[in-house]
C-alpha positions in Angstrom: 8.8 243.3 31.3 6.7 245.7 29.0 4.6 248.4 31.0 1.5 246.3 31.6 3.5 243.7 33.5 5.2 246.1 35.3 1.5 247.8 35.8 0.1 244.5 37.2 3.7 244.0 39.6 3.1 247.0 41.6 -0.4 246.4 41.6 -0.2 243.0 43.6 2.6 244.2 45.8 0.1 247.2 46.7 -2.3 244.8 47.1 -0.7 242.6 49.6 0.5 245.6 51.7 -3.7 246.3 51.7 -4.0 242.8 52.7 -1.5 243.0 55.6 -2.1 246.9 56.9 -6.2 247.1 56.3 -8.5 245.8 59.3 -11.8 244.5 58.8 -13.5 248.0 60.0 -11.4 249.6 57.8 -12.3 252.5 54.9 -9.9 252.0 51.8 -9.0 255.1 49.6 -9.2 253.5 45.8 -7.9 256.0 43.1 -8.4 255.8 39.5 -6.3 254.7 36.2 -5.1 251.4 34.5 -2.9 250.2 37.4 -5.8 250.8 39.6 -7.8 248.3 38.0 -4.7 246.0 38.5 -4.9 247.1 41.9 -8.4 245.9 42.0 -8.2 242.7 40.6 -6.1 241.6 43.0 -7.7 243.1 45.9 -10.3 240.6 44.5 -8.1 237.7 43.9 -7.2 238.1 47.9 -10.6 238.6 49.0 -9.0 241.6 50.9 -12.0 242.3 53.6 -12.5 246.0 54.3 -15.9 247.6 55.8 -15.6 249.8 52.7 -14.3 252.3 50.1 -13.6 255.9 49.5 -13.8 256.2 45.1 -12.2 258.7 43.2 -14.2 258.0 39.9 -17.6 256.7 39.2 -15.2 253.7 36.9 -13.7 252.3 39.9 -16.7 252.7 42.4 -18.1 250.1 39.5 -15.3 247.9 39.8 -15.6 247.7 43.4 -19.1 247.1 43.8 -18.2 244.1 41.3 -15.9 242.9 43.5 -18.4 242.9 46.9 -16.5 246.3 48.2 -19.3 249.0 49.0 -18.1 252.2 48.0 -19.1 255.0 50.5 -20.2 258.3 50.3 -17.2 260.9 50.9 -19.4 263.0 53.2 -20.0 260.6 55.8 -17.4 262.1 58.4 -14.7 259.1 58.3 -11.6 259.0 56.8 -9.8 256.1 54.5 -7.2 254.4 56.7 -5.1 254.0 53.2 -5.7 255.7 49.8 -3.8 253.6 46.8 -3.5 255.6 43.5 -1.4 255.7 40.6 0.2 259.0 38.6 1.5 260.0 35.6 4.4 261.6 36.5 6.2 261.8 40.2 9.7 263.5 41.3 12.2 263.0 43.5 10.6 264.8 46.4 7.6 262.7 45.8 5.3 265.3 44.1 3.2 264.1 41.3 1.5 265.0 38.4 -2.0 263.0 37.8 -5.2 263.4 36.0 -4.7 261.7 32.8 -8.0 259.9 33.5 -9.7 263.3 34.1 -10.6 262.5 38.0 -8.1 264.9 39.5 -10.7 266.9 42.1 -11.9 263.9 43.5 -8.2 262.3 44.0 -7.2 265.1 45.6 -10.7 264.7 48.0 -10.0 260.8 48.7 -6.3 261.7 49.2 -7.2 264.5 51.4 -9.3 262.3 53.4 -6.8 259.4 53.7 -4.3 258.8 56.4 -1.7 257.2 54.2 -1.4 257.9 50.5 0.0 254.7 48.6 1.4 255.7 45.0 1.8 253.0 42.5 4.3 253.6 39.6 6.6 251.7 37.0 10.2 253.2 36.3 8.7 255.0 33.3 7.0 257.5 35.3 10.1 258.8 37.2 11.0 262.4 36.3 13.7 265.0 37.5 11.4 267.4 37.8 7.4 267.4 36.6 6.1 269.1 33.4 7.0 266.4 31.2 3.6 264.9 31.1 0.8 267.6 30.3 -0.8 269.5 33.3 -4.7 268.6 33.6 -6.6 271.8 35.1 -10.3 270.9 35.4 -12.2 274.1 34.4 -16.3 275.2 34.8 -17.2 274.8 31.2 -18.1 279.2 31.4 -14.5 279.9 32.1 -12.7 277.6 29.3 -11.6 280.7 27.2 -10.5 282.8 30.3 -8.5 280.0 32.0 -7.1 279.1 29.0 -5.7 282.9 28.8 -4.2 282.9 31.8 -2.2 279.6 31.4 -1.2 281.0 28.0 0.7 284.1 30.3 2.1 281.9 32.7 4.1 279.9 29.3 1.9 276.8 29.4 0.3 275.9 26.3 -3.2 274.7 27.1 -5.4 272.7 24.9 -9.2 271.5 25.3 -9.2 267.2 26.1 -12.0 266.6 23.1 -15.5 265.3 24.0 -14.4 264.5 27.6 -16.3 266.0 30.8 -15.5 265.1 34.4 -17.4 263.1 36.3 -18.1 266.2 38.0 -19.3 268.0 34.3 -16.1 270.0 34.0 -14.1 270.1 31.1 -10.3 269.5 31.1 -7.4 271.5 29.7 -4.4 270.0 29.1 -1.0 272.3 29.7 1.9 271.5 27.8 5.4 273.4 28.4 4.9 274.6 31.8 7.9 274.8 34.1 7.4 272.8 37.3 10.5 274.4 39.1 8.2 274.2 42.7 5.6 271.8 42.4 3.7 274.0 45.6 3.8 277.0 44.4 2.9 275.9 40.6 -0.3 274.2 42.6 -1.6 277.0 44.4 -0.7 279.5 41.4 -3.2 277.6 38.9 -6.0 276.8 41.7 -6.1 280.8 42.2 -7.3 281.5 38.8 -10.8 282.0 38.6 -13.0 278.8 37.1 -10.5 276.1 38.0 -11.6 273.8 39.8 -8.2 271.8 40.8 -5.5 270.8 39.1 -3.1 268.2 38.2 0.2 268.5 40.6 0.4 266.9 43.7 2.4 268.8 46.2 0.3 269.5 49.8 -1.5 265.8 49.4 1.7 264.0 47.4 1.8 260.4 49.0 3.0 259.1 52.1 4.9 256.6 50.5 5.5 255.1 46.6 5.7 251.7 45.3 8.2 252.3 41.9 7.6 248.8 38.9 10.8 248.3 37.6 12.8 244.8 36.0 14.1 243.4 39.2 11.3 244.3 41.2 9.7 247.0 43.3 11.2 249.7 44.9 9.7 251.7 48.0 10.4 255.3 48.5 8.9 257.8 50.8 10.5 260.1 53.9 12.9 258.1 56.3 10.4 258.1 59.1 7.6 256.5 56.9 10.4 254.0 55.6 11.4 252.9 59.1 7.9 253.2 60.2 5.9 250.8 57.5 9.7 248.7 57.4 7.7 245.4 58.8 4.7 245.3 56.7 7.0 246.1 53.6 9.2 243.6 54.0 6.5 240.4 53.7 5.2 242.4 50.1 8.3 241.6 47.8 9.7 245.3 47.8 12.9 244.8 46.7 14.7 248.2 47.8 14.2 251.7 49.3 15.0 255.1 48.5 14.4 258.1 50.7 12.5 261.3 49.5 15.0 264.0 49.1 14.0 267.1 50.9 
């Protein structure tokens, strides 16, 4: 399989765990990316009914309204019963790295606001330990220079993503060569410099569980309790193995 077929794998196996799990009243958490818009389509080949979604980008709240799903305003005092997103990097203690779309703030806010947090990833995105992929920061366009600075002294080597702003009118620095030795810290570190907004690693809202694309099939992993706990709805999906989080 090449990575688009493993893309579109995941994204119906995610799918039909959102087809068994999600009630009609439901609110459903969609993130943003490539296998997202897999995830999408086949939400739409399944008719999946849901009373209506959470959006991380203004891309996918397009897609959805395409597809019937109404996409609600994040303010509106309910929370997503599921949040399904994808990443661009993710360890073995399940802490990501995302942002490579540029809608890392509002992930973090659906993700924040969802009970379960559904990652979907093919084998190629498995690391040892994060840093591998570059580090989005999101940044108030005033602060670019000073930001920058600072993630200069902590070893990272920052550069401005070209004629991109956020959905939220931010500007994006990518951070090459920074450690990730403890994804919580590293997160908390960056989001106390002044004129970040949020940034790319996943550590206090990493996912409840993730669905890994790979040749023989999909693989689940997430803590043993969430393993033995979702172990009946995964098992009518196609996963194909698990693997516990290590602590």
């Amino acid at each position: 399989m090449d990575q688009e077929q493993l893309k579109q794998q995941v994204a119906q196996v995610a799918a039909d765990f959102v087809t068994a799990k999600l009630k009609p009243h439901d609110i459903l958490g969609v993130g943003t990316g490539s296998t997202v818009n897999h995830f999408i389509a086949a939400l739409h080949e399944r008719n999946v009914s849901v009373r209506g979604a959470f959006s991380s980008s203004e891309a996918s709240s397009a897609a959805l309204a395409d597809i019937g799903i109404q996409v609600f305003d994040s303010n509106c005092g309910e929370r997503a019963a599921l949040y399904v997103d994808g990443a661009d990097e993710i360890d073995a203690r399940g802490a990501l790295t995302k942002g490579g779309g540029g809608a890392l703030t509002r992930e973090k806010i659906v993700a924040a606001l969802s009970d379960v947090f559904i990652c979907l990833v093919d084998e190629t995105k498995l690391v040892d330990r994060l840093g591998g992929f570059p580090i989005p920061v999101e940044v108030i366009p005033m602060a670019r220079a000073h930001v920058a600075a600072r993630l200069a002294e902590l070893g990272g080597e920052p550069r401005l993503r070209e004629d991109f702003r956020t959905d939220n009118g931010n500007v994006i620095l990518d951070v090459a060569q920074l450690e990730v030795q403890d994804p919580e810290d590293l997160e908390c570190t960056l989001n106390n410099i002044p004129g970040v907004v949020e940034n790319g690693v996943f550590w206090e809202n990493r996912p409840t569980l993730a669905l890994v694309s790979c040749g023989c099939g999909v693989e689940v992993r997430g803590a043993k309790q969430m393993l033995a706990s979702f172990a009946d709805l995964l098992q009518g999906t196609g996963v194909c193995c698990e693997t516990t989080f290590s602590k």
